[in-house]
Biotite code that builds the C-alpha atoms (Angstrom):
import biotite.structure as struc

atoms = struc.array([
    struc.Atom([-15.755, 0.922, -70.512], chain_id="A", res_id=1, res_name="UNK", atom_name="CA", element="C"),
    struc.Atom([-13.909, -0.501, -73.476], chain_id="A", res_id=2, res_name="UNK", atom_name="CA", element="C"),
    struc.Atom([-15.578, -1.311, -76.938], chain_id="A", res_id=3, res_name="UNK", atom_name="CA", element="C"),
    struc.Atom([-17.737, -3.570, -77.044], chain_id="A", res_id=4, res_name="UNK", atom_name="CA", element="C"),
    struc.Atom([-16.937, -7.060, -79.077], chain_id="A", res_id=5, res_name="UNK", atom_name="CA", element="C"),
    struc.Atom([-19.890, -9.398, -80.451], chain_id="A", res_id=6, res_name="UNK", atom_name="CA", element="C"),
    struc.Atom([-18.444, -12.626, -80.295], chain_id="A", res_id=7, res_name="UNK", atom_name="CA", element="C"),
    struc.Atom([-20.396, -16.236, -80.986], chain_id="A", res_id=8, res_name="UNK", atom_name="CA", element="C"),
    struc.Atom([-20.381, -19.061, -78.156], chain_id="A", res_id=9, res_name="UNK", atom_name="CA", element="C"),
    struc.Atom([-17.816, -20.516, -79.606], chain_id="A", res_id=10, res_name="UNK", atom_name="CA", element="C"),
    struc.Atom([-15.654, -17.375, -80.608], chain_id="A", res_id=11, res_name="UNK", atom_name="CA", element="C"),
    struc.Atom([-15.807, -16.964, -76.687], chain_id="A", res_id=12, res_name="UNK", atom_name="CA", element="C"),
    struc.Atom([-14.694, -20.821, -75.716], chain_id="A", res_id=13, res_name="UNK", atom_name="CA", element="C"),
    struc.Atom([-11.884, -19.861, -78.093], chain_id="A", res_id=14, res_name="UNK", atom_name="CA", element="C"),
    struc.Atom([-10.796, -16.676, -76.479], chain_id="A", res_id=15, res_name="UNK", atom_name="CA", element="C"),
    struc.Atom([-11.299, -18.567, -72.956], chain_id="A", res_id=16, res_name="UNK", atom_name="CA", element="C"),
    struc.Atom([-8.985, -21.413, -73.760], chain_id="A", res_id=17, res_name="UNK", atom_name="CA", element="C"),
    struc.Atom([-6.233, -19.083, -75.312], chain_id="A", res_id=18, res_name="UNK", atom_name="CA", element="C"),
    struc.Atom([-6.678, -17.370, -72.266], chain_id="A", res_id=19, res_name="UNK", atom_name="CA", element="C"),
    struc.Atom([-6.393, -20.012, -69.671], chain_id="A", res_id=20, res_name="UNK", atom_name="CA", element="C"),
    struc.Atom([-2.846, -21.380, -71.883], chain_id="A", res_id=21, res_name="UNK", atom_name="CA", element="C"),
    struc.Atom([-1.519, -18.118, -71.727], chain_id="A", res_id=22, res_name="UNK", atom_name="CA", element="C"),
    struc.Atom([-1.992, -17.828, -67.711], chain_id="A", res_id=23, res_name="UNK", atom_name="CA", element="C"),
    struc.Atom([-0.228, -21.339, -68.076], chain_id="A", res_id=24, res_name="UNK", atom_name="CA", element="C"),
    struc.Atom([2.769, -19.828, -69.926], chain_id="A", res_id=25, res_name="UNK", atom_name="CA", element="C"),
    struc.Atom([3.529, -16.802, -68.172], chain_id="A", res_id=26, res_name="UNK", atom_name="CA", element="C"),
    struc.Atom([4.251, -18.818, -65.025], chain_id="A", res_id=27, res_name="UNK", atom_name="CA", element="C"),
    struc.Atom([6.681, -21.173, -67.310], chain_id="A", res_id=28, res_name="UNK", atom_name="CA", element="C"),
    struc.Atom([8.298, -18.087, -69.083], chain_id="A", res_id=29, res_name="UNK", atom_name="CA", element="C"),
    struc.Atom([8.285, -16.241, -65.426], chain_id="A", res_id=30, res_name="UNK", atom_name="CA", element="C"),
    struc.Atom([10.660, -19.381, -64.621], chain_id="A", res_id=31, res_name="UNK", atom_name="CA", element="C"),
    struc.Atom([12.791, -19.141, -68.274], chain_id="A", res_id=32, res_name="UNK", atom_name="CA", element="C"),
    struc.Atom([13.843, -15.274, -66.353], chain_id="A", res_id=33, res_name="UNK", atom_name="CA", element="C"),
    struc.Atom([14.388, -16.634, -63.243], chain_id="A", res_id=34, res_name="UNK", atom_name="CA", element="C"),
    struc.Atom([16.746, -19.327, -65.155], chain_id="A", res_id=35, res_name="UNK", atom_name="CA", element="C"),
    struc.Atom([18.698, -17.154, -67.418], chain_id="A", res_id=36, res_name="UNK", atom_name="CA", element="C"),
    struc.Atom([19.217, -14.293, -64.298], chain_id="A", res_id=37, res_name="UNK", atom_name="CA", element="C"),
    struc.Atom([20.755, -16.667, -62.570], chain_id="A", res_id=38, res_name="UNK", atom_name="CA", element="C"),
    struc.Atom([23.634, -17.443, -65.436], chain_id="A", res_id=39, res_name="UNK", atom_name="CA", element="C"),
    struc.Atom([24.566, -13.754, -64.278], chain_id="A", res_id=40, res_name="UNK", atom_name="CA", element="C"),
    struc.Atom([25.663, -10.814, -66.592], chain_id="A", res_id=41, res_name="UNK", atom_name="CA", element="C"),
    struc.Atom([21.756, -9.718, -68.262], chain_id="A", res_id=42, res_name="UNK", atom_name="CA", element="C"),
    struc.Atom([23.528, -7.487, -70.937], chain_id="A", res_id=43, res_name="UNK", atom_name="CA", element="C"),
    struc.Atom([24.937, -10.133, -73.851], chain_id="A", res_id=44, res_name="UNK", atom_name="CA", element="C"),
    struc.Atom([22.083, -13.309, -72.525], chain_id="A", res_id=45, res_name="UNK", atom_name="CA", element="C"),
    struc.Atom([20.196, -13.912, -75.359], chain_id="A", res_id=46, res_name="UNK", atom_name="CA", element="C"),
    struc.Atom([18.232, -16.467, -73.010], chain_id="A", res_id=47, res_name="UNK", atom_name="CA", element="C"),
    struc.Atom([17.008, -13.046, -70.941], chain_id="A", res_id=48, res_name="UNK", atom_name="CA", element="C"),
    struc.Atom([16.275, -11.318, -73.739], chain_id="A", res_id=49, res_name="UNK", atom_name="CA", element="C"),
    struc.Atom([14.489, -13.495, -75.599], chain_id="A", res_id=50, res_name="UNK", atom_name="CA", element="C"),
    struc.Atom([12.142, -14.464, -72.161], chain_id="A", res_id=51, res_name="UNK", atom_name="CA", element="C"),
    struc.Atom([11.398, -10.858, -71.412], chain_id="A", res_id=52, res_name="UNK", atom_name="CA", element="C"),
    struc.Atom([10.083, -10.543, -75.277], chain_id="A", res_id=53, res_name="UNK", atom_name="CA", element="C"),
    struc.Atom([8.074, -13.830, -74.723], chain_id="A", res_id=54, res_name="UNK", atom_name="CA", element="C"),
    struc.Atom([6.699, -12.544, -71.334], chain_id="A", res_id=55, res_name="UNK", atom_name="CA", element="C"),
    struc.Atom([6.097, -9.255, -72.876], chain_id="A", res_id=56, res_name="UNK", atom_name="CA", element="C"),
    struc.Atom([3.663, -10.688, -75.195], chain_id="A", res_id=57, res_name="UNK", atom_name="CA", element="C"),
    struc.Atom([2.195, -13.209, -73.101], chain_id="A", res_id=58, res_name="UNK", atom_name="CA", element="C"),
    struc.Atom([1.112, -10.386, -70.410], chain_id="A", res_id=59, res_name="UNK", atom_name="CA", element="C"),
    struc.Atom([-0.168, -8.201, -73.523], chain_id="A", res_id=60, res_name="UNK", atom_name="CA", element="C"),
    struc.Atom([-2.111, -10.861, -74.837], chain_id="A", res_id=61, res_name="UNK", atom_name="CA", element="C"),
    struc.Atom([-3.460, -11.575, -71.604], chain_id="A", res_id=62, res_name="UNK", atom_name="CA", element="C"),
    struc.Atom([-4.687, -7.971, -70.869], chain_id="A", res_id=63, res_name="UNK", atom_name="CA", element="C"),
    struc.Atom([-6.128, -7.945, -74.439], chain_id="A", res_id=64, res_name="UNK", atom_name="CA", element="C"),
    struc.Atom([-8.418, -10.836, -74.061], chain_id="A", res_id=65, res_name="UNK", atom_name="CA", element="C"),
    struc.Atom([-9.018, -9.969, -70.463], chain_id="A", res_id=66, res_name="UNK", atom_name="CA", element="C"),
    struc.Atom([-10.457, -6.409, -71.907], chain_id="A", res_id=67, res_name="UNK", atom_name="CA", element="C"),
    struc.Atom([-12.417, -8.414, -74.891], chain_id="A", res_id=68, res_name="UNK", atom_name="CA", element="C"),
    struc.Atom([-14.204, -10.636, -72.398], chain_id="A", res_id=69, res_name="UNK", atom_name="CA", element="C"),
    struc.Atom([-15.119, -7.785, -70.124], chain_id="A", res_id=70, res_name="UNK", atom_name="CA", element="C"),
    struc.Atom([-16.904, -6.099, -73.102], chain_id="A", res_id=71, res_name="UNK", atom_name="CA", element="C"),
    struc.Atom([-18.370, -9.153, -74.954], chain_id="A", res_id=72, res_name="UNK", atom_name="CA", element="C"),
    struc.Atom([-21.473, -8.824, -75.710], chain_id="A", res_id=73, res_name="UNK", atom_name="CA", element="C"),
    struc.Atom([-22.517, -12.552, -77.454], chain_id="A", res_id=74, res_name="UNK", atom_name="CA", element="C"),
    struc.Atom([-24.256, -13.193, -80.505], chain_id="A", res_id=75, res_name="UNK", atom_name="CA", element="C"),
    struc.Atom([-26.883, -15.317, -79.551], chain_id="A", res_id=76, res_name="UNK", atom_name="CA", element="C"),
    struc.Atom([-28.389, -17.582, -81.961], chain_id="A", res_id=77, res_name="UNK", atom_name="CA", element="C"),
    struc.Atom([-31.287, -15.290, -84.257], chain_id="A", res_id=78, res_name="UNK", atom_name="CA", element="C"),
    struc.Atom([-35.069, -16.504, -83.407], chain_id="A", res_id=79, res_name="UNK", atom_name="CA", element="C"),
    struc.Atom([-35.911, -14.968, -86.557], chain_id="A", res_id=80, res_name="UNK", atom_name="CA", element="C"),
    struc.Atom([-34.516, -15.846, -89.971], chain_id="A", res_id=81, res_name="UNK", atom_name="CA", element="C"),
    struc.Atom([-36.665, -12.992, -91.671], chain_id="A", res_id=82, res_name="UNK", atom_name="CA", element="C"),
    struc.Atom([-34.369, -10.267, -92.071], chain_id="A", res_id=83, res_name="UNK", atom_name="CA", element="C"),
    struc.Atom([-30.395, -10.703, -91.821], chain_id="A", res_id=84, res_name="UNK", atom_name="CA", element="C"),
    struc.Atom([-28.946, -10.303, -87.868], chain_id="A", res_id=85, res_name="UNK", atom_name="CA", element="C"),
    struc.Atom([-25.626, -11.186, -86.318], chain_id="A", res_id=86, res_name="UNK", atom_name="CA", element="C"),
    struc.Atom([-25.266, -14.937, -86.393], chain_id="A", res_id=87, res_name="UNK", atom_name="CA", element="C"),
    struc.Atom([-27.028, -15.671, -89.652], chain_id="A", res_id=88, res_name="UNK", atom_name="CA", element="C"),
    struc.Atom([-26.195, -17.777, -92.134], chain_id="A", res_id=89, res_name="UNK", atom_name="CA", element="C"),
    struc.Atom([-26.665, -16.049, -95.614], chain_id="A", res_id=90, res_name="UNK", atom_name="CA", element="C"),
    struc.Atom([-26.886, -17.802, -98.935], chain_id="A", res_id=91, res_name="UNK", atom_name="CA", element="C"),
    struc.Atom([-26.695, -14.993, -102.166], chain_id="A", res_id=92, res_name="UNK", atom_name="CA", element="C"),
    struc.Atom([-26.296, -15.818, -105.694], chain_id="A", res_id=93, res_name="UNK", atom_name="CA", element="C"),
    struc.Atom([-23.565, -13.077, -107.019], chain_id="A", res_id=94, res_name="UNK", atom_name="CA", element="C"),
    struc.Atom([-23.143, -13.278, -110.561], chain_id="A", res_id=95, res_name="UNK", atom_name="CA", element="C"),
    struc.Atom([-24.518, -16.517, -110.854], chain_id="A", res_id=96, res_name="UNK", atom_name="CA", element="C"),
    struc.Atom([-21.971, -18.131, -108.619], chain_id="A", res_id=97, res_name="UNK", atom_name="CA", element="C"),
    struc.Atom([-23.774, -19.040, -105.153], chain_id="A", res_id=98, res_name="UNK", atom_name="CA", element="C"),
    struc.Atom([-22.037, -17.652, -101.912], chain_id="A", res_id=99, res_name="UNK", atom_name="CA", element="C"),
    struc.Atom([-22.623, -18.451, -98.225], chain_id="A", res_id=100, res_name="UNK", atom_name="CA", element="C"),
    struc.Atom([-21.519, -16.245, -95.535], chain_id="A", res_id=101, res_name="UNK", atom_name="CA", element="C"),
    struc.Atom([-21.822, -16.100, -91.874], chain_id="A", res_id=102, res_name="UNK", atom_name="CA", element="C"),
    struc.Atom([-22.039, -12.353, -90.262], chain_id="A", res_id=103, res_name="UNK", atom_name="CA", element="C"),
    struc.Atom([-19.832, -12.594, -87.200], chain_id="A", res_id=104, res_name="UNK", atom_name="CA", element="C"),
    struc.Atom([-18.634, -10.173, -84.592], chain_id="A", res_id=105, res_name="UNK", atom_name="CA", element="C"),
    struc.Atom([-15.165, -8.490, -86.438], chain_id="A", res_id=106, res_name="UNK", atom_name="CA", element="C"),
    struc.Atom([-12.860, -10.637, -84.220], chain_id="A", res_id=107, res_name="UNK", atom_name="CA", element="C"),
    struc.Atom([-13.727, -13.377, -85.341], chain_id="A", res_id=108, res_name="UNK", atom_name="CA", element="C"),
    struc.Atom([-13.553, -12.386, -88.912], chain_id="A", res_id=109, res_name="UNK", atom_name="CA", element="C"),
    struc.Atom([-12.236, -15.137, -91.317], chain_id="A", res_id=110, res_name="UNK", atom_name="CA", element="C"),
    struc.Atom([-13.352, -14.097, -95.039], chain_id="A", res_id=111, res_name="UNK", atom_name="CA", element="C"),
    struc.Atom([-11.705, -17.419, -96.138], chain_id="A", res_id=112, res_name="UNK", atom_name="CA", element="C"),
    struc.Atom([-13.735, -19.462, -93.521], chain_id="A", res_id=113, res_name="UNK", atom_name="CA", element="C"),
    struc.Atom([-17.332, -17.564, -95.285], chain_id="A", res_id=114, res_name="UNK", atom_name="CA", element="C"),
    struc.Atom([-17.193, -15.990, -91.621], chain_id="A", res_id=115, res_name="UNK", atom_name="CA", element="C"),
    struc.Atom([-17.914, -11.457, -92.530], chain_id="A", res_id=116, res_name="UNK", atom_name="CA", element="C"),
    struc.Atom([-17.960, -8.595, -89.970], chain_id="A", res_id=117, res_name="UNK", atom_name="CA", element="C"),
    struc.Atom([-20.756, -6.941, -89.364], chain_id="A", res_id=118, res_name="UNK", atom_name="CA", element="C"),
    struc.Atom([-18.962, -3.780, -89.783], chain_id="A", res_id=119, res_name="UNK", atom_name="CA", element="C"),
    struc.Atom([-17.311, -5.408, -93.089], chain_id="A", res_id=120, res_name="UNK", atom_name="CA", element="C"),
    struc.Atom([-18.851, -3.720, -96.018], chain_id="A", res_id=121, res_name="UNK", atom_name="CA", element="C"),
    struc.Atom([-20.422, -7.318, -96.985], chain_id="A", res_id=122, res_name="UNK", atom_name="CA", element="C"),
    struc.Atom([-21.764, -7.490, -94.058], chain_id="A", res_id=123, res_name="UNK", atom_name="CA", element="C"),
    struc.Atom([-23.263, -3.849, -93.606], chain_id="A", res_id=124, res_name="UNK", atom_name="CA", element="C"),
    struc.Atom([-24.798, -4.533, -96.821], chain_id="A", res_id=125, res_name="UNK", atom_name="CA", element="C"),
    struc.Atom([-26.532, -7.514, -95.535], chain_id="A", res_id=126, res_name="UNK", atom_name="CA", element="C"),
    struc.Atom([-27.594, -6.743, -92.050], chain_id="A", res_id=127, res_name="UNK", atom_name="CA", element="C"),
    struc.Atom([-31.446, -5.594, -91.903], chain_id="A", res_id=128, res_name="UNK", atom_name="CA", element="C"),
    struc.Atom([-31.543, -7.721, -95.488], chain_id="A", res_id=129, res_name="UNK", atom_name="CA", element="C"),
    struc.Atom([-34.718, -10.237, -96.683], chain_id="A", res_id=130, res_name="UNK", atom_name="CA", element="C"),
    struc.Atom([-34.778, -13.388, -98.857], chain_id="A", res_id=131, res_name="UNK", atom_name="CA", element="C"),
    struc.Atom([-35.378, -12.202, -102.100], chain_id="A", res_id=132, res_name="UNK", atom_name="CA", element="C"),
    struc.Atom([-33.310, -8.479, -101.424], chain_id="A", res_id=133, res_name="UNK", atom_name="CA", element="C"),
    struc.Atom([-31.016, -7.367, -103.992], chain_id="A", res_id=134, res_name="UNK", atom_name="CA", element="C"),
    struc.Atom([-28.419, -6.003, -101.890], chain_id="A", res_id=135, res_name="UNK", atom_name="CA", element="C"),
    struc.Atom([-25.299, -3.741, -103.765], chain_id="A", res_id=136, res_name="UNK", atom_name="CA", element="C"),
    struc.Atom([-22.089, -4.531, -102.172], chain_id="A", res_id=137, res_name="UNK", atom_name="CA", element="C"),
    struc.Atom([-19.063, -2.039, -102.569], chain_id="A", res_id=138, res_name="UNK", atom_name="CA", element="C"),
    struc.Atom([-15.502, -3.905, -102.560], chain_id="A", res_id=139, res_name="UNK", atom_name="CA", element="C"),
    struc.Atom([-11.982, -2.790, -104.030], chain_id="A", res_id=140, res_name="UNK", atom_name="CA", element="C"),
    struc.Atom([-12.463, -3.646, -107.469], chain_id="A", res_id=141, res_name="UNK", atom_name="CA", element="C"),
    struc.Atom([-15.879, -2.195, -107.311], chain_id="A", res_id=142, res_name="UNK", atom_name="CA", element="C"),
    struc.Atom([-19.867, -3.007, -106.743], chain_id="A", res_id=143, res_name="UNK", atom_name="CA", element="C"),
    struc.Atom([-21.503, -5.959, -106.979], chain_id="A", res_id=144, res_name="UNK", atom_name="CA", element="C"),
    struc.Atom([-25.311, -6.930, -106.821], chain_id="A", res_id=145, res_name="UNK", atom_name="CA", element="C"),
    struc.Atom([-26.248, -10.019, -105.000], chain_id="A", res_id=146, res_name="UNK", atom_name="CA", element="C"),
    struc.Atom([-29.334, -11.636, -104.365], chain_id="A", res_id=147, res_name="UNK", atom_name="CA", element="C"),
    struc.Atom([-30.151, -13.096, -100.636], chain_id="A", res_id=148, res_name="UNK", atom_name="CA", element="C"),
    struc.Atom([-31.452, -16.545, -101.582], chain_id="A", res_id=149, res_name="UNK", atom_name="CA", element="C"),
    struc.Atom([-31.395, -17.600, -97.999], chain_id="A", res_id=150, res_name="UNK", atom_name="CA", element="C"),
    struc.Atom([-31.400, -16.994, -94.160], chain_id="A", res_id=151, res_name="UNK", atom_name="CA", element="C"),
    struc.Atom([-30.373, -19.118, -91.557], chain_id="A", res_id=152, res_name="UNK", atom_name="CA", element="C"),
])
């Protein structure tokens, strides 16, 4: 068994519908091959080449996100908003500046988005956390105190 991924609902409708455009694709670049063989000599057709790279990835990506669903476990929506869980919402107040983050799965990380892995050191800090916690995060440039101010 592979490792497991923690992936939302929609984290796993996203994987899905890559998925199902990718099966799409390797049939059309499984007919780009069939095209540029038949223009003969394989060894100077960029066509080829180019087609067995795209195929190459297509079929990769396809086995990854194959593997990924096979071991997702999903993050289902927390009952309980009394301690910080996969799937929360968490409001902190970090120097005076307020911050919102959701603790996702680590593939579907997006720091930008306010989306942290669980196994981010943000979000270590904050899992098993309560309103009113004064959790110390460690980053790059060094630690940082934060207040949880809310749970969703």
């Amino acid at each position: 068994m592979g490792r497991a991924h923690h992936l939302t609902s929609i984290g796993l409708e996203k994987l899905e519908e890559e998925l199902s455009k990718l099966k799409a694709r390797r049939s059309q670049v499984a007919a780009k091959i069939k095209e540029a063989k038949a223009e003969g000599d394989l060894s100077e057709n960029a066509d080829y080449t180019s087609a067995r790279g795209e195929q190459d990835y297509v079929l990769s990506r396809i086995a990854e996100i194959e593997s990924i669903l096979q071991n997702a476990i999903i993050i289902s929506d927390p009952k309980n908003n009394s301690a910080v869980e996969l799937g929360n919402k968490v409001e902190l107040t970090c120097d005076g500046k307020k911050v919102i983050y959701t603790v996702v799965g680590s593939l579907e990380s997006d720091p930008t988005a306010g989306k942290i892995s669980h196994e981010s050191p943000i979000g270590k800090a904050l899992l098993g956390s309560k309103v009113g916690d004064a959790v110390e995060i460690v980053i790059p440039s060094g630690k940082r105190t934060c207040k949880v101010t809310k749970i969703s």
